[in-house]
N, C-alpha and C positions, 0 to 999 in steps of 0.2 A: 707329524713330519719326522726324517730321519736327521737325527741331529747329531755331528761329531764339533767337542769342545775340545780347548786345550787353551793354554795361556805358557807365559813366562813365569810364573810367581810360584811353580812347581806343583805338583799334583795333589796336593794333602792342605793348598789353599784355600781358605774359607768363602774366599771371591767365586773359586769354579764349581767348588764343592755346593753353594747357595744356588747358583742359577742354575747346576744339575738336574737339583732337589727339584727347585720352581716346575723345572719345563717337564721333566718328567712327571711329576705331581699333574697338570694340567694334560697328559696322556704323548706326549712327545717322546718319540724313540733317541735313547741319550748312551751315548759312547763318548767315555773321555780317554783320549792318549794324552800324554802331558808329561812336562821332561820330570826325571825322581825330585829335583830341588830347585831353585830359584835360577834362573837365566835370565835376570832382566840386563839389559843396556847390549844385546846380543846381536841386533838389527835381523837381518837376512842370513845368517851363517848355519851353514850346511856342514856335516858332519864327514869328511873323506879319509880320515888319515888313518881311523879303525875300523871294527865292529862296531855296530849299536845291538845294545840288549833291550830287548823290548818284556817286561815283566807285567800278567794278570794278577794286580790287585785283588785280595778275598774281600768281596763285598761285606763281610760283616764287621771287618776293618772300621770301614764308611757309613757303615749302618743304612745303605744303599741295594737299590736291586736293580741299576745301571750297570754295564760293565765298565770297568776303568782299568788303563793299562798308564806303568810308567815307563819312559824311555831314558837313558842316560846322556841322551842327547841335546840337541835343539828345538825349539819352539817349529822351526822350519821343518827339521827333521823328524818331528814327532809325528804332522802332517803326511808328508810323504810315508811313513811306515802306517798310519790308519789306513789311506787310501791304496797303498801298492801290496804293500804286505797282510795286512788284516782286509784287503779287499772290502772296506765298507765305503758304500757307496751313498754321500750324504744328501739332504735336500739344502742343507745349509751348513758351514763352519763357521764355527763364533770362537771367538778367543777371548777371552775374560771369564771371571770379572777380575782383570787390573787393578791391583793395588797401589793408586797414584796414577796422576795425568799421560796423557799423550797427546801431548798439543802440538800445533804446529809442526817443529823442526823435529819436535822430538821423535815424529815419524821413522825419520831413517833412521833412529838408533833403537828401537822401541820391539822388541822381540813378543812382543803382544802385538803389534802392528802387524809386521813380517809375517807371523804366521795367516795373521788374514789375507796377505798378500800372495802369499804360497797356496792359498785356496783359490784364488782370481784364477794365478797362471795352471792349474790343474781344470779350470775351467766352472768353479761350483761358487753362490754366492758367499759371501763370507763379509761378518761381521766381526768390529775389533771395540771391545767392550771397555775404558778405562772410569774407573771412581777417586772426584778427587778426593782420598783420605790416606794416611800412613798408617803406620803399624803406632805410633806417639797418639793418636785420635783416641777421645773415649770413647767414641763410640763410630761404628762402621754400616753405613746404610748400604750393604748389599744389595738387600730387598730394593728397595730404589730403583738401581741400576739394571736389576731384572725386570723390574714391571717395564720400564723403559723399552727395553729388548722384547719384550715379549707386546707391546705393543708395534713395536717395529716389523717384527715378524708376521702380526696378522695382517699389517698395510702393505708388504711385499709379494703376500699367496694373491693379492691382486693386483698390484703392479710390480710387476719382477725388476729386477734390479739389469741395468743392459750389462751385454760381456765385459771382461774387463776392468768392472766398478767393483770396487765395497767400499762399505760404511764403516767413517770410526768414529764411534761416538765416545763422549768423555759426558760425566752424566756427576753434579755436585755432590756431596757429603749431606745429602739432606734429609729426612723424613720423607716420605712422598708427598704428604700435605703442602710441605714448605717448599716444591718446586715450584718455583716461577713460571715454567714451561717449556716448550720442544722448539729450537730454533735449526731451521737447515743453513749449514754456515760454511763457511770457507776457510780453508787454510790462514792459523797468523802468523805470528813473531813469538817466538819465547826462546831469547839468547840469553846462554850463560855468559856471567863474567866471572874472573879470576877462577879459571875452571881447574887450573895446575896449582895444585898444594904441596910446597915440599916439606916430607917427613924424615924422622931418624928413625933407621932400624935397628930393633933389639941391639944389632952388633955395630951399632953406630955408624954404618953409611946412609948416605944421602938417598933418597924414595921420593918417589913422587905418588899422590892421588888427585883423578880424575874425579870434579864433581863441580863444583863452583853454585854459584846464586842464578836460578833465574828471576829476568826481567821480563816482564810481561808484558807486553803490545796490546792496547783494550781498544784496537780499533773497532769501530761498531762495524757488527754484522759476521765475525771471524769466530772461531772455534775457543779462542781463550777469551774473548769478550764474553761470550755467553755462559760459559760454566763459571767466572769470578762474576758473572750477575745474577747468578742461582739458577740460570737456565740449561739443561741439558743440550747437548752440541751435538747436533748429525751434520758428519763431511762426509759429502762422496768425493771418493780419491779414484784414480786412474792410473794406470801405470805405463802411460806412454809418457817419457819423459822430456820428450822431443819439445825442444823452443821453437813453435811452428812461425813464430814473428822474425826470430833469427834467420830460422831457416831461408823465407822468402827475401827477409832483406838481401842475406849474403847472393842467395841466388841472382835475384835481381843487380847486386853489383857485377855479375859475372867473376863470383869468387873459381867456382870449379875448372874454368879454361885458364884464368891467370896462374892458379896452382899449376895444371898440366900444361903450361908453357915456361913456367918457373921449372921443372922436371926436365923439360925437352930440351930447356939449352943447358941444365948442368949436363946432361945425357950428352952433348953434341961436344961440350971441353973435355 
């Protein structure tokens, strides 16, 4: 298959750089565009207010016979210049392997997410890869996260994924031996608390950072129950965001006529 990667965690990531190796190694056509440095917490943001440089990586760099490009862009943006700009056209986009979760909420902030999302609305399937480990971990089971993937991929060349879906999977910190196993899940809960830290700068004014604790929601059967129970987590997401329950209630009250009757007579004073 033709495969274009990219992630948040920047190009020279040992997460993208692993499951490069893997899918290539197993004869998979591999193009990575991917921003020069870290963009994580980026969500959806699109690049408009410059230029983007789009730079070929020398594969001996990499120790690679992939091509790889960096962008000084976004996750999003990295996307859009593989497929418009370098015209390649993939069988799949994967975005990982993530360094750290993407559960739940953390969706809409999650620039390893987004870019799987930006693969949707171009119309091509797209997988979004996270592992839960940090850079503090002694050790980081890439390999893990790839086999996972690369078992996801043979089960999709026979049932393809419908328009409009990708998978984001979030896949444990573990050896392969020691996964528990593959759970198809659902969106949960993981809110931060005290997420505003005020700090002092150098020059002694008042800062604030963005980050706080999360809490985790272990409802059975959701995306963060299964990876804090060693199990790897496939959600298919969608990106219609339409509350179709809302929707029909307000219908059903006759919200649309009492608005444009609310209109007609401020229009009539």
């Amino acid at each position: 298959m033709k495969l274009l990667l990219t992630n948040d965690d920047g190009v020279y990531s040992l997460g993208i750089q692993t499951l490069a190796r893997i899918l290539s190694e197993k004869g998979h056509e591999v193009v990575i565009v991917a921003p020069d440095r870290e963009r994580s917490g980026c969500g959806h943001a699109m690049t408009l207010d410059r230029p983007l440089n789009l730079q070929k990586i020398d594969s001996l760099l990499l120790g690679a016979a992939y091509p790889t490009y960096s962008c000084d862009g976004t996750p999003t943006d990295c996307v859009i210049l593989a497929l418009d700009a370098l015209k390649f056209v993939p069988d799949f986009i994967l975005s990982g392997i993530n360094l750290g979760l993407n559960l739940g909420d953390d969706l809409t902030y999650s620039g390893t997410a987004c870019a799987a999302m930006e693969g949707v609305l171009y119309g091509f399937p797209s997988i979004a890869i996270s592992l839960a480990a940090n850079s503090k971990c002694q050790n980081i089971y890439n390999y893990t996260a790839a086999e996972v993937t690369l078992a996801i991929l043979d089960w999709l060349e026979l049932h393809p994924l419908p328009e409009g879906v990708m998978l984001n999977l979030n896949i444990p910190n573990l050896p392969l031996k020691e996964l528990k196993g593959v759970a198809l899940t659902r969106t949960g809960k993981r809110l931060y608390k005290d997420k505003v830290r005020v700090v002092e700068s150098p020059s002694g004014e008042k800062a604030y950072w963005i980050g706080g604790t999360a809490h985790n929601d272990l409802t059975h059967g959701t995306d963060v129950w299964a990876v804090f129970s060693g199990i790897a987590s496939v959600t298919p997401v969608h990106l219609d965001m339409t509350c179709y329950q809302t929707y029909d209630e307000c219908s059903n009250l006759g919200a649309e006529q009492a608005l444009v009757n609310h209109l007609n007579k401020v229009i009539r004073q």
